[in-house]
Backbone bond lengths (Angstrom), bond angles and torsions (degrees), N, CA, C in turn:
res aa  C-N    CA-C-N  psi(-1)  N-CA   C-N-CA  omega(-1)  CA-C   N-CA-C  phi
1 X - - - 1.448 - - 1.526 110.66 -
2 X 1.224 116.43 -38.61 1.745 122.58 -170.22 1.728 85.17 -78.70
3 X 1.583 125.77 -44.18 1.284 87.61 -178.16 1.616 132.13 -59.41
4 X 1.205 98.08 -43.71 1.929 107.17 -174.97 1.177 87.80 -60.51
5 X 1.850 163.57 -8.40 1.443 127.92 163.89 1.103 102.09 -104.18
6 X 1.636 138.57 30.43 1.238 124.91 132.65 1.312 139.23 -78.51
7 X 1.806 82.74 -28.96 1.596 92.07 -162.34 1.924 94.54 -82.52
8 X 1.702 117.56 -25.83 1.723 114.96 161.99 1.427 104.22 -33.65
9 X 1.530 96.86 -79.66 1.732 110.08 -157.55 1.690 100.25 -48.75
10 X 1.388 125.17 -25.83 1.634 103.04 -170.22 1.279 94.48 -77.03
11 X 1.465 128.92 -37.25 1.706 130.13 -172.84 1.145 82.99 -64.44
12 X 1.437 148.44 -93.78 1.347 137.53 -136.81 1.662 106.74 -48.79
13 X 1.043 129.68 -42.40 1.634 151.36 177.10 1.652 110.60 -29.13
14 X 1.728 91.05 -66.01 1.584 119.85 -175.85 1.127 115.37 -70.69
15 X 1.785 134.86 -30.17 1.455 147.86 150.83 1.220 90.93 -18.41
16 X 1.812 103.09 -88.20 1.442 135.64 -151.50 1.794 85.70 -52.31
17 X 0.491 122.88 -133.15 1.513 134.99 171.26 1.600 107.25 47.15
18 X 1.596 104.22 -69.76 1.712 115.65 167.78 1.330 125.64 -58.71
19 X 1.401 107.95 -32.62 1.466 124.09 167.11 1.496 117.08 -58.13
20 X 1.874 115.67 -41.92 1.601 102.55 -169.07 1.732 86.53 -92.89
21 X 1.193 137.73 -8.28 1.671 140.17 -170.55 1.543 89.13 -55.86
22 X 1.712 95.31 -66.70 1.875 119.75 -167.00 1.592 104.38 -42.33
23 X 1.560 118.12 -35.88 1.692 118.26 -152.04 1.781 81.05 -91.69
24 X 1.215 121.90 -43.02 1.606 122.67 -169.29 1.803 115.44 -56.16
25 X 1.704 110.28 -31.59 0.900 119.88 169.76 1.328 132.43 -64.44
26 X 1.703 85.58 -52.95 1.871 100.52 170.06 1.740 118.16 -63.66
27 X 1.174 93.11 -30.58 1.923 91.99 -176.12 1.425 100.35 -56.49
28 X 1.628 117.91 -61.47 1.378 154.46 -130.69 1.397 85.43 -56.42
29 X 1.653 107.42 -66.77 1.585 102.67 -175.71 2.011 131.89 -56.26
30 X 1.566 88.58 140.40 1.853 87.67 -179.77 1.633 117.11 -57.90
31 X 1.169 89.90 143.13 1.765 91.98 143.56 1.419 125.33 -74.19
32 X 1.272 120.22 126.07 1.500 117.58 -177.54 1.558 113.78 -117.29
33 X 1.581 124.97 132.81 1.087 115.19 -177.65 2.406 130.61 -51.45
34 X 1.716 79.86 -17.19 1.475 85.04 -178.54 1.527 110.00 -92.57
35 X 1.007 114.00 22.29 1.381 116.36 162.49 1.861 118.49 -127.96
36 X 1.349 102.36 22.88 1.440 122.73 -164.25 1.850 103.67 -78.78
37 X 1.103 110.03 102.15 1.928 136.00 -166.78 1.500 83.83 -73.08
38 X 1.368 131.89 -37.01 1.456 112.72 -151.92 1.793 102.15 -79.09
39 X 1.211 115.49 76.65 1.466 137.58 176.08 1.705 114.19 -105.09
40 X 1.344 144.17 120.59 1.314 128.18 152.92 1.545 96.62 -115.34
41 X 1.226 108.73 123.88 2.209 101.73 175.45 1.624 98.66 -141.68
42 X 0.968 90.09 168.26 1.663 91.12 175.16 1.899 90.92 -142.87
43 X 1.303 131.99 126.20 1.140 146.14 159.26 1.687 121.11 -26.05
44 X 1.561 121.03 134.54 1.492 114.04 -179.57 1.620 82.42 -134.03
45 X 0.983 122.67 134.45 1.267 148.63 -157.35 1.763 94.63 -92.31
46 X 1.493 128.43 151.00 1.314 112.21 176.80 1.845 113.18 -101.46
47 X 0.745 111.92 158.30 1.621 110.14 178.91 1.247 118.13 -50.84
48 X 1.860 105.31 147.00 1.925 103.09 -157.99 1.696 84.71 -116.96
49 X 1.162 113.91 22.88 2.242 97.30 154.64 1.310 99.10 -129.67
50 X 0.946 108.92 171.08 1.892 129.96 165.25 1.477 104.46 -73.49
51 X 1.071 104.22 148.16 1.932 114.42 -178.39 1.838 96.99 -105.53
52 X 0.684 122.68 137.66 1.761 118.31 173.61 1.976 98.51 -103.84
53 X 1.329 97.53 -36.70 1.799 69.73 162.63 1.628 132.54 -104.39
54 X 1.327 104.54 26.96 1.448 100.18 174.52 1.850 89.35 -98.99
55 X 1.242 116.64 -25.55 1.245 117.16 -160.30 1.739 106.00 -65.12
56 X 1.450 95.68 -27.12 1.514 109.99 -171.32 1.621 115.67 -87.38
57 X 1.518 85.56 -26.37 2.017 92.97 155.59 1.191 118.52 -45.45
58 X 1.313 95.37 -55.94 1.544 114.33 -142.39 1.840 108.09 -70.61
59 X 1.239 87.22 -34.84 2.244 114.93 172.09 1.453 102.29 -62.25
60 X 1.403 116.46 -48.06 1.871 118.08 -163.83 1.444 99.71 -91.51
61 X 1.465 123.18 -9.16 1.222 111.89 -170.65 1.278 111.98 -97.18
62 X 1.694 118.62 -38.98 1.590 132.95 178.14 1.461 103.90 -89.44
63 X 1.500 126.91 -1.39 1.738 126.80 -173.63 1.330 104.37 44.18
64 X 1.722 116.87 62.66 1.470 125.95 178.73 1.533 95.29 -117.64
65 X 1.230 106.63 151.49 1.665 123.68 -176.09 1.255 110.02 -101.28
66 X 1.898 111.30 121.20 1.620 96.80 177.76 1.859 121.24 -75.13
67 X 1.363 96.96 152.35 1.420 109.33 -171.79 1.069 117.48 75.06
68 X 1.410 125.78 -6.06 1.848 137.11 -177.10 1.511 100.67 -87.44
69 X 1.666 110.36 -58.90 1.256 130.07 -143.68 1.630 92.47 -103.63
70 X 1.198 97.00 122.19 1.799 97.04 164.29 1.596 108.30 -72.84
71 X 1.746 102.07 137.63 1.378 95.00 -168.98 1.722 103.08 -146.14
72 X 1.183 134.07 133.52 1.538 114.31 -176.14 1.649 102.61 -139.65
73 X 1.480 120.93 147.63 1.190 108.04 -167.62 1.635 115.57 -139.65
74 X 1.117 173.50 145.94 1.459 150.44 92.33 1.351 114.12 -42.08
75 X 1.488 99.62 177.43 1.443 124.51 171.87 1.053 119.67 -172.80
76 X 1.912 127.34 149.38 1.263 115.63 -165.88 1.619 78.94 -134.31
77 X 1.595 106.12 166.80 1.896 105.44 168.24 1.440 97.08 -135.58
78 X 1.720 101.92 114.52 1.166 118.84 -166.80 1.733 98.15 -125.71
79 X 1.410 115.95 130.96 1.651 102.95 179.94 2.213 83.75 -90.21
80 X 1.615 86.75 139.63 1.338 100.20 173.09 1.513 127.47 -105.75
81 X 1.262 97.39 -12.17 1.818 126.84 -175.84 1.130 122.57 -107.04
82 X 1.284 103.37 -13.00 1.989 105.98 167.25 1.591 96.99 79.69
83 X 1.354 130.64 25.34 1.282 116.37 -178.17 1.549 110.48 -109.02
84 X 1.726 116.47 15.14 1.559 127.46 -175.41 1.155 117.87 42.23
85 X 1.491 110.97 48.44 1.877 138.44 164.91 1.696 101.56 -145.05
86 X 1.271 91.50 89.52 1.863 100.19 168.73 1.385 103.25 -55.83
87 X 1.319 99.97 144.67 1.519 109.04 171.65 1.883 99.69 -123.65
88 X 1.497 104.29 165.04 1.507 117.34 -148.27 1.531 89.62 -85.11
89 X 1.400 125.69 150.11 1.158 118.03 158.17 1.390 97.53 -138.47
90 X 1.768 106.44 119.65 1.413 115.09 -179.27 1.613 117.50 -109.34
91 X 1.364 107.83 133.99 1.404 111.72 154.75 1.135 145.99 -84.24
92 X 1.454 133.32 104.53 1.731 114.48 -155.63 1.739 112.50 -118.22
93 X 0.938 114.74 162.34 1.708 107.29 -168.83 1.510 112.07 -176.03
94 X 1.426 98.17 131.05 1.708 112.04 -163.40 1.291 118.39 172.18
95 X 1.328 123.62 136.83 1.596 121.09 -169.90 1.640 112.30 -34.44
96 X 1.492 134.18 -15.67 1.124 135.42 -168.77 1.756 105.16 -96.57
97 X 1.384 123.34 -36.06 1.262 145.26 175.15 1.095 136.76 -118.30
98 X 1.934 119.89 36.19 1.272 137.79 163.12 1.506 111.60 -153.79
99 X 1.641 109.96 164.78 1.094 116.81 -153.71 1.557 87.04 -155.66
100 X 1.135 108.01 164.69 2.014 126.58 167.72 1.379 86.24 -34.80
101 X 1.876 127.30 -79.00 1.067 126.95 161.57 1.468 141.01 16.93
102 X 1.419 102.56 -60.63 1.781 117.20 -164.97 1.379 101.45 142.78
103 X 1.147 73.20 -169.43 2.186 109.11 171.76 1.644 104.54 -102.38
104 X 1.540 89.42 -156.27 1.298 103.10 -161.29 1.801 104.17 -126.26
105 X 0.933 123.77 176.51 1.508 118.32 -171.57 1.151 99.52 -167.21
106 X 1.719 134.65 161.27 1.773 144.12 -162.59 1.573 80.64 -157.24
107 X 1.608 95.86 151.64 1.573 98.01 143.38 1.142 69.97 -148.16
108 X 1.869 96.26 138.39 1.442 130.40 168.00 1.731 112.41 -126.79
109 X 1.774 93.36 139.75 1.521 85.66 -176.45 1.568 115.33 -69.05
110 X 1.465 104.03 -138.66 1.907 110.30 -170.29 1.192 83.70 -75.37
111 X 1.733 152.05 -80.89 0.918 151.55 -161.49 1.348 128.24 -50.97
112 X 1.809 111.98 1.01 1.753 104.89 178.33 1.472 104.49 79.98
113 X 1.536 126.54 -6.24 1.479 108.65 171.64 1.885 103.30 -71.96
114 X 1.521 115.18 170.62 1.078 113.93 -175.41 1.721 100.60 -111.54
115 X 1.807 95.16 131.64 1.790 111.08 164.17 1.210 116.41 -56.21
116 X 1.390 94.61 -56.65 1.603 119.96 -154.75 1.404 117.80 -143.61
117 X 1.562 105.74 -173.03 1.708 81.81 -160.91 1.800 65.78 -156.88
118 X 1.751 125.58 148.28 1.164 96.43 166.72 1.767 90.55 -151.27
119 X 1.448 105.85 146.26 1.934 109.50 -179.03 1.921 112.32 -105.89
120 X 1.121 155.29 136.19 0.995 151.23 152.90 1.301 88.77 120.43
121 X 1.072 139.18 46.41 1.703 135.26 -175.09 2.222 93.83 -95.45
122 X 1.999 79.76 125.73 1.578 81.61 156.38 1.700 96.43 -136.02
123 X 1.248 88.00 159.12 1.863 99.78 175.86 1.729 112.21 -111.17
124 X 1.216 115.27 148.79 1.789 129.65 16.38 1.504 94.09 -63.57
125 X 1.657 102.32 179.47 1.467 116.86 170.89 1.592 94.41 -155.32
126 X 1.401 106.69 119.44 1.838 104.42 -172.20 2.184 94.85 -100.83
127 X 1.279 71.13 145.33 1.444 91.35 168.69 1.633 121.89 -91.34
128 X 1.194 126.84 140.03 1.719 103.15 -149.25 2.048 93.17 -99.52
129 X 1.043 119.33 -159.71 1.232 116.41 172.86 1.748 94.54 -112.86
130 X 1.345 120.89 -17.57 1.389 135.54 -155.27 1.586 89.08 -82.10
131 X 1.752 124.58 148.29 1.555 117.46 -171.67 1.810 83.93 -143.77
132 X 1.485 103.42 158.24 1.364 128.36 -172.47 1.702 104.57 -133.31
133 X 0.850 145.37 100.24 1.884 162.38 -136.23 1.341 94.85 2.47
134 X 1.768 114.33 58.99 1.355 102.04 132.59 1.901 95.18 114.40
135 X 1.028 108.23 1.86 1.432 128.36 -165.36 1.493 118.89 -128.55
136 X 1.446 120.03 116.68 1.466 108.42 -172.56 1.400 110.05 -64.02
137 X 1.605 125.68 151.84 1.459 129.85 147.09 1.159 126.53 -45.74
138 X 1.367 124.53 128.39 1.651 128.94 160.47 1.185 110.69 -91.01
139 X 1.387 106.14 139.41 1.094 135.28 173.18 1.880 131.97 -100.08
140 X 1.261 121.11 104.47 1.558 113.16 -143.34 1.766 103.80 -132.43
141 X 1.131 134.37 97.82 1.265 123.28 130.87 1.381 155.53 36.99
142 X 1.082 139.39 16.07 1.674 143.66 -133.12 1.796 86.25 -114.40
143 X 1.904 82.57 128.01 1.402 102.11 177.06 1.560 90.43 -168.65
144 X 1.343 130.70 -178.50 1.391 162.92 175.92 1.941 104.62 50.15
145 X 0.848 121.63 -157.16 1.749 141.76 170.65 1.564 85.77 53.64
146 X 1.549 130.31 44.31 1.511 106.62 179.58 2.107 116.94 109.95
147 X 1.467 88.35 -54.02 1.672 98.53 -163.45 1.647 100.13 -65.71
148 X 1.532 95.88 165.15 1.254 117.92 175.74 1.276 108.76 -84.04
149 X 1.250 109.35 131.18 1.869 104.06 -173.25 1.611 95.71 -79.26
150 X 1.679 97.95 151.07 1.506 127.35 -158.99 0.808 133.54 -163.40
151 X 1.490 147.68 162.07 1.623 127.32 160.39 1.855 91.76 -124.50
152 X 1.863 76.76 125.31 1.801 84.16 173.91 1.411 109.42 -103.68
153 X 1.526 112.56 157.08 1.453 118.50 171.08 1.458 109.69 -100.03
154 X 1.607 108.60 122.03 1.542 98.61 179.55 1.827 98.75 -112.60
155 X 1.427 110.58 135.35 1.509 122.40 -170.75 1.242 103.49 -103.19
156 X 1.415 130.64 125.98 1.577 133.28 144.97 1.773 114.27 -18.12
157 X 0.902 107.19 141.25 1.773 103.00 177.59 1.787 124.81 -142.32
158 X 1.537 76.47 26.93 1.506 99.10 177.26 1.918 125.26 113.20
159 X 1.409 81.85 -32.69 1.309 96.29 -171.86 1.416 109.87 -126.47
160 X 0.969 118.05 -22.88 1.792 115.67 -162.71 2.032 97.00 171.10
161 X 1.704 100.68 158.39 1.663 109.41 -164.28 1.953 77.05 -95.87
162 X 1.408 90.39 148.94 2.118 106.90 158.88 1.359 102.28 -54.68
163 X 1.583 123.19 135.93 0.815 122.82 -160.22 2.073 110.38 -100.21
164 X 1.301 94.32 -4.15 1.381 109.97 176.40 1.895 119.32 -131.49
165 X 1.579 90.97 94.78 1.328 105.36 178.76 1.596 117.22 -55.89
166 X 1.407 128.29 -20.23 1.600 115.24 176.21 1.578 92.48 -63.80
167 X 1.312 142.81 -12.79 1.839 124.03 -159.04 1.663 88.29 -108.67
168 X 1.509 136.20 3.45 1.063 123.95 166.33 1.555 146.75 -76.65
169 X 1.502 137.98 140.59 1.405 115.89 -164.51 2.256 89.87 -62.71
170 X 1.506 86.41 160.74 1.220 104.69 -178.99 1.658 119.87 -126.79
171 X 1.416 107.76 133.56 1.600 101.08 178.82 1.443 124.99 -29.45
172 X 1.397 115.90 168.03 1.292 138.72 -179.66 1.504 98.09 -113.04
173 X 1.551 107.19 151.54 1.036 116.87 -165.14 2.610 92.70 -79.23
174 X 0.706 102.36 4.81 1.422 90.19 -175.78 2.085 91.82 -126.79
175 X 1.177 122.14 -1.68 1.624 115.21 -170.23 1.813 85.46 -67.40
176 X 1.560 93.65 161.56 1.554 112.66 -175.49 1.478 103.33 -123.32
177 X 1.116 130.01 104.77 1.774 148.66 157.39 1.632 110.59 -74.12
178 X 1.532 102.32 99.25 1.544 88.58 160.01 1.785 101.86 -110.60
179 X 1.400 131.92 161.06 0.806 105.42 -175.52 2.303 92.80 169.74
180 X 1.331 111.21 -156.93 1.507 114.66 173.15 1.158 110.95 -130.48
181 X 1.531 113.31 135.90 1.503 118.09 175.37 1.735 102.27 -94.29
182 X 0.941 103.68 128.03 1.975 124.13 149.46 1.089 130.40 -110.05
183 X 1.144 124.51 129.05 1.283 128.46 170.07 1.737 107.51 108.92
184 X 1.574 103.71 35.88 1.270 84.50 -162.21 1.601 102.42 -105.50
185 X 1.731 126.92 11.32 1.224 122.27 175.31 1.764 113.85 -74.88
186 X 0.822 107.33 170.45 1.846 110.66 -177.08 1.696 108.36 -83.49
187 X 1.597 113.72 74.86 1.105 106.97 -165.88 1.370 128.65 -60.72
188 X 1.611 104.91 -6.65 1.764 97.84 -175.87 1.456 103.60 -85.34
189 X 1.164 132.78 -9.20 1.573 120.37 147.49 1.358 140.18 -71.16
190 X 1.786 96.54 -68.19 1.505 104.91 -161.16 1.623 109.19 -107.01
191 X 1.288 131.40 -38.18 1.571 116.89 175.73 1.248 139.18 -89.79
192 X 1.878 104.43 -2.31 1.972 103.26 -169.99 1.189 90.49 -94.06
193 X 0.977 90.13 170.25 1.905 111.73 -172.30 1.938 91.15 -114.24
194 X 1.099 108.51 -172.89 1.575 111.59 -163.89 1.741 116.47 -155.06
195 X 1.210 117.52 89.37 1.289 124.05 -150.34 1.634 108.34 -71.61
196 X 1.403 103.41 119.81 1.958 129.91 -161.18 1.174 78.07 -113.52
C-alpha cells in the first residue's frame, strides 16, 4: 500500500512539474504587434470597372508612359472626412512603383486632384473608424526593404497623410482598431485593371 502512494505522489509531482515547465514556456514568449487580435473590420470590396481618370493620375503623377510603363492599379471610394463625397483611394504597382517595400497608393478627391501620395504600401490597409482633424486614421502594414514588420498609424495633419508609413508611430500589442479593410482581394490576379 505505502508503495502505490509513492509511486501516486511521484506521478502527481511530475504533472506539477510539466505543468509549471508548460506555463514558463507560454509566459516566456513576447507579444508581438503582428499578431495583434484586437481588430473589428468589416471588408469594402475594390471597384469592378477601370477609372480612365484615376489612370491618368496615376501617369502625371509617377511621369510613367502609357503602354511603355507597366502599370497595375485598384481603387476603392471611401468618404474619409465625413463630408458624404468619397474620395478615391488607389493602389498602384509595377516595376516603376514597387519595391521589397510595397507599392504605391493616392487618395484623390471627387475631382482626381491628389490628398496624398503614399510609398511602402502593402494590402489589406484598414481604414480606422478613429479621425485626426476630421480625417479617418490609416492603418498600414510595414514589413520587407529592411523594416521591422508592424502596423503603423498614419494621421491626417491638416493638410495631407505622411507619405511613408515605416516613419509612423505603430500599434501596441493591446490598441483596439475597429474600422474597414480594403484592398483585401489578391490584386496581382483577380481585381487590378492594367493601364493600356
Amino acid at each position: 500500500m505505502l508503495g502505490k502512494f509513492f509511486i501516486l505522489s511521484s506521478l502527481i509531482l511530475t504533472l506539477i512539474a510539466c505543468s509549471n515547465n508548460d506555463l514558463k514556456t507560454i509566459s516566456a514568449e513576447p507579444i508581438t504587434t503582428s499578431s495583434n487580435q484586437n481588430y473589428f473590420t468589416a471588408d469594402k470590396q475594390s471597384e469592378f470597372s477601370p477609372n480612365i481618370d484615376i489612370e491618368n493620375t496615376i501617369l502625371e503623377t509617377y511621369n510613367l508612359q502609357k503602354g511603355v510603363d507597366e502599370v497595375y492599379y485598384s481603387y476603392v471610394k471611401i468618404d474619409l472626412n465625413n463630408d458624404s463625397v468619397p474620395e478615391y483611394f488607389v493602389y498602384a504597382y509595377g516595376p516603376m512603383l514597387s519595391g521589397s517595400g510595397g507599392g504605391s497608393a493616392l487618395i484623390l478627391n471627387s475631382d482626381y486632384k491628389e490628398i496624398s501620395r503614399f510609398t511602402l504600401v502593402q494590402t489589406p490597409i484598414i481604414i480606422s473608424k478613429h479621425r485626426t482633424k476630421n480625417w479617418k486614421d490609416i492603418i498600414m502594414n510595414v514589413s520587407g526593404g529592411g523594416a521591422t514588420p508592424n502596423a503603423a498609424i498614419i494621421k491626417f495633419d491638416g493638410k495631407t497623410y505622411p507619405s511613408n508609413p515605416s516613419l509612423q508611430p505603430t500599434l501596441g500589442s493591446h490598441d483596439y482598431i475597429e474600422g474597414i479593410k480594403i484592398f483585401t482581394e489578391n490584386t496581382s490576379v483577380n481585381r487590378s485593371f492594367k493601364i493600356e
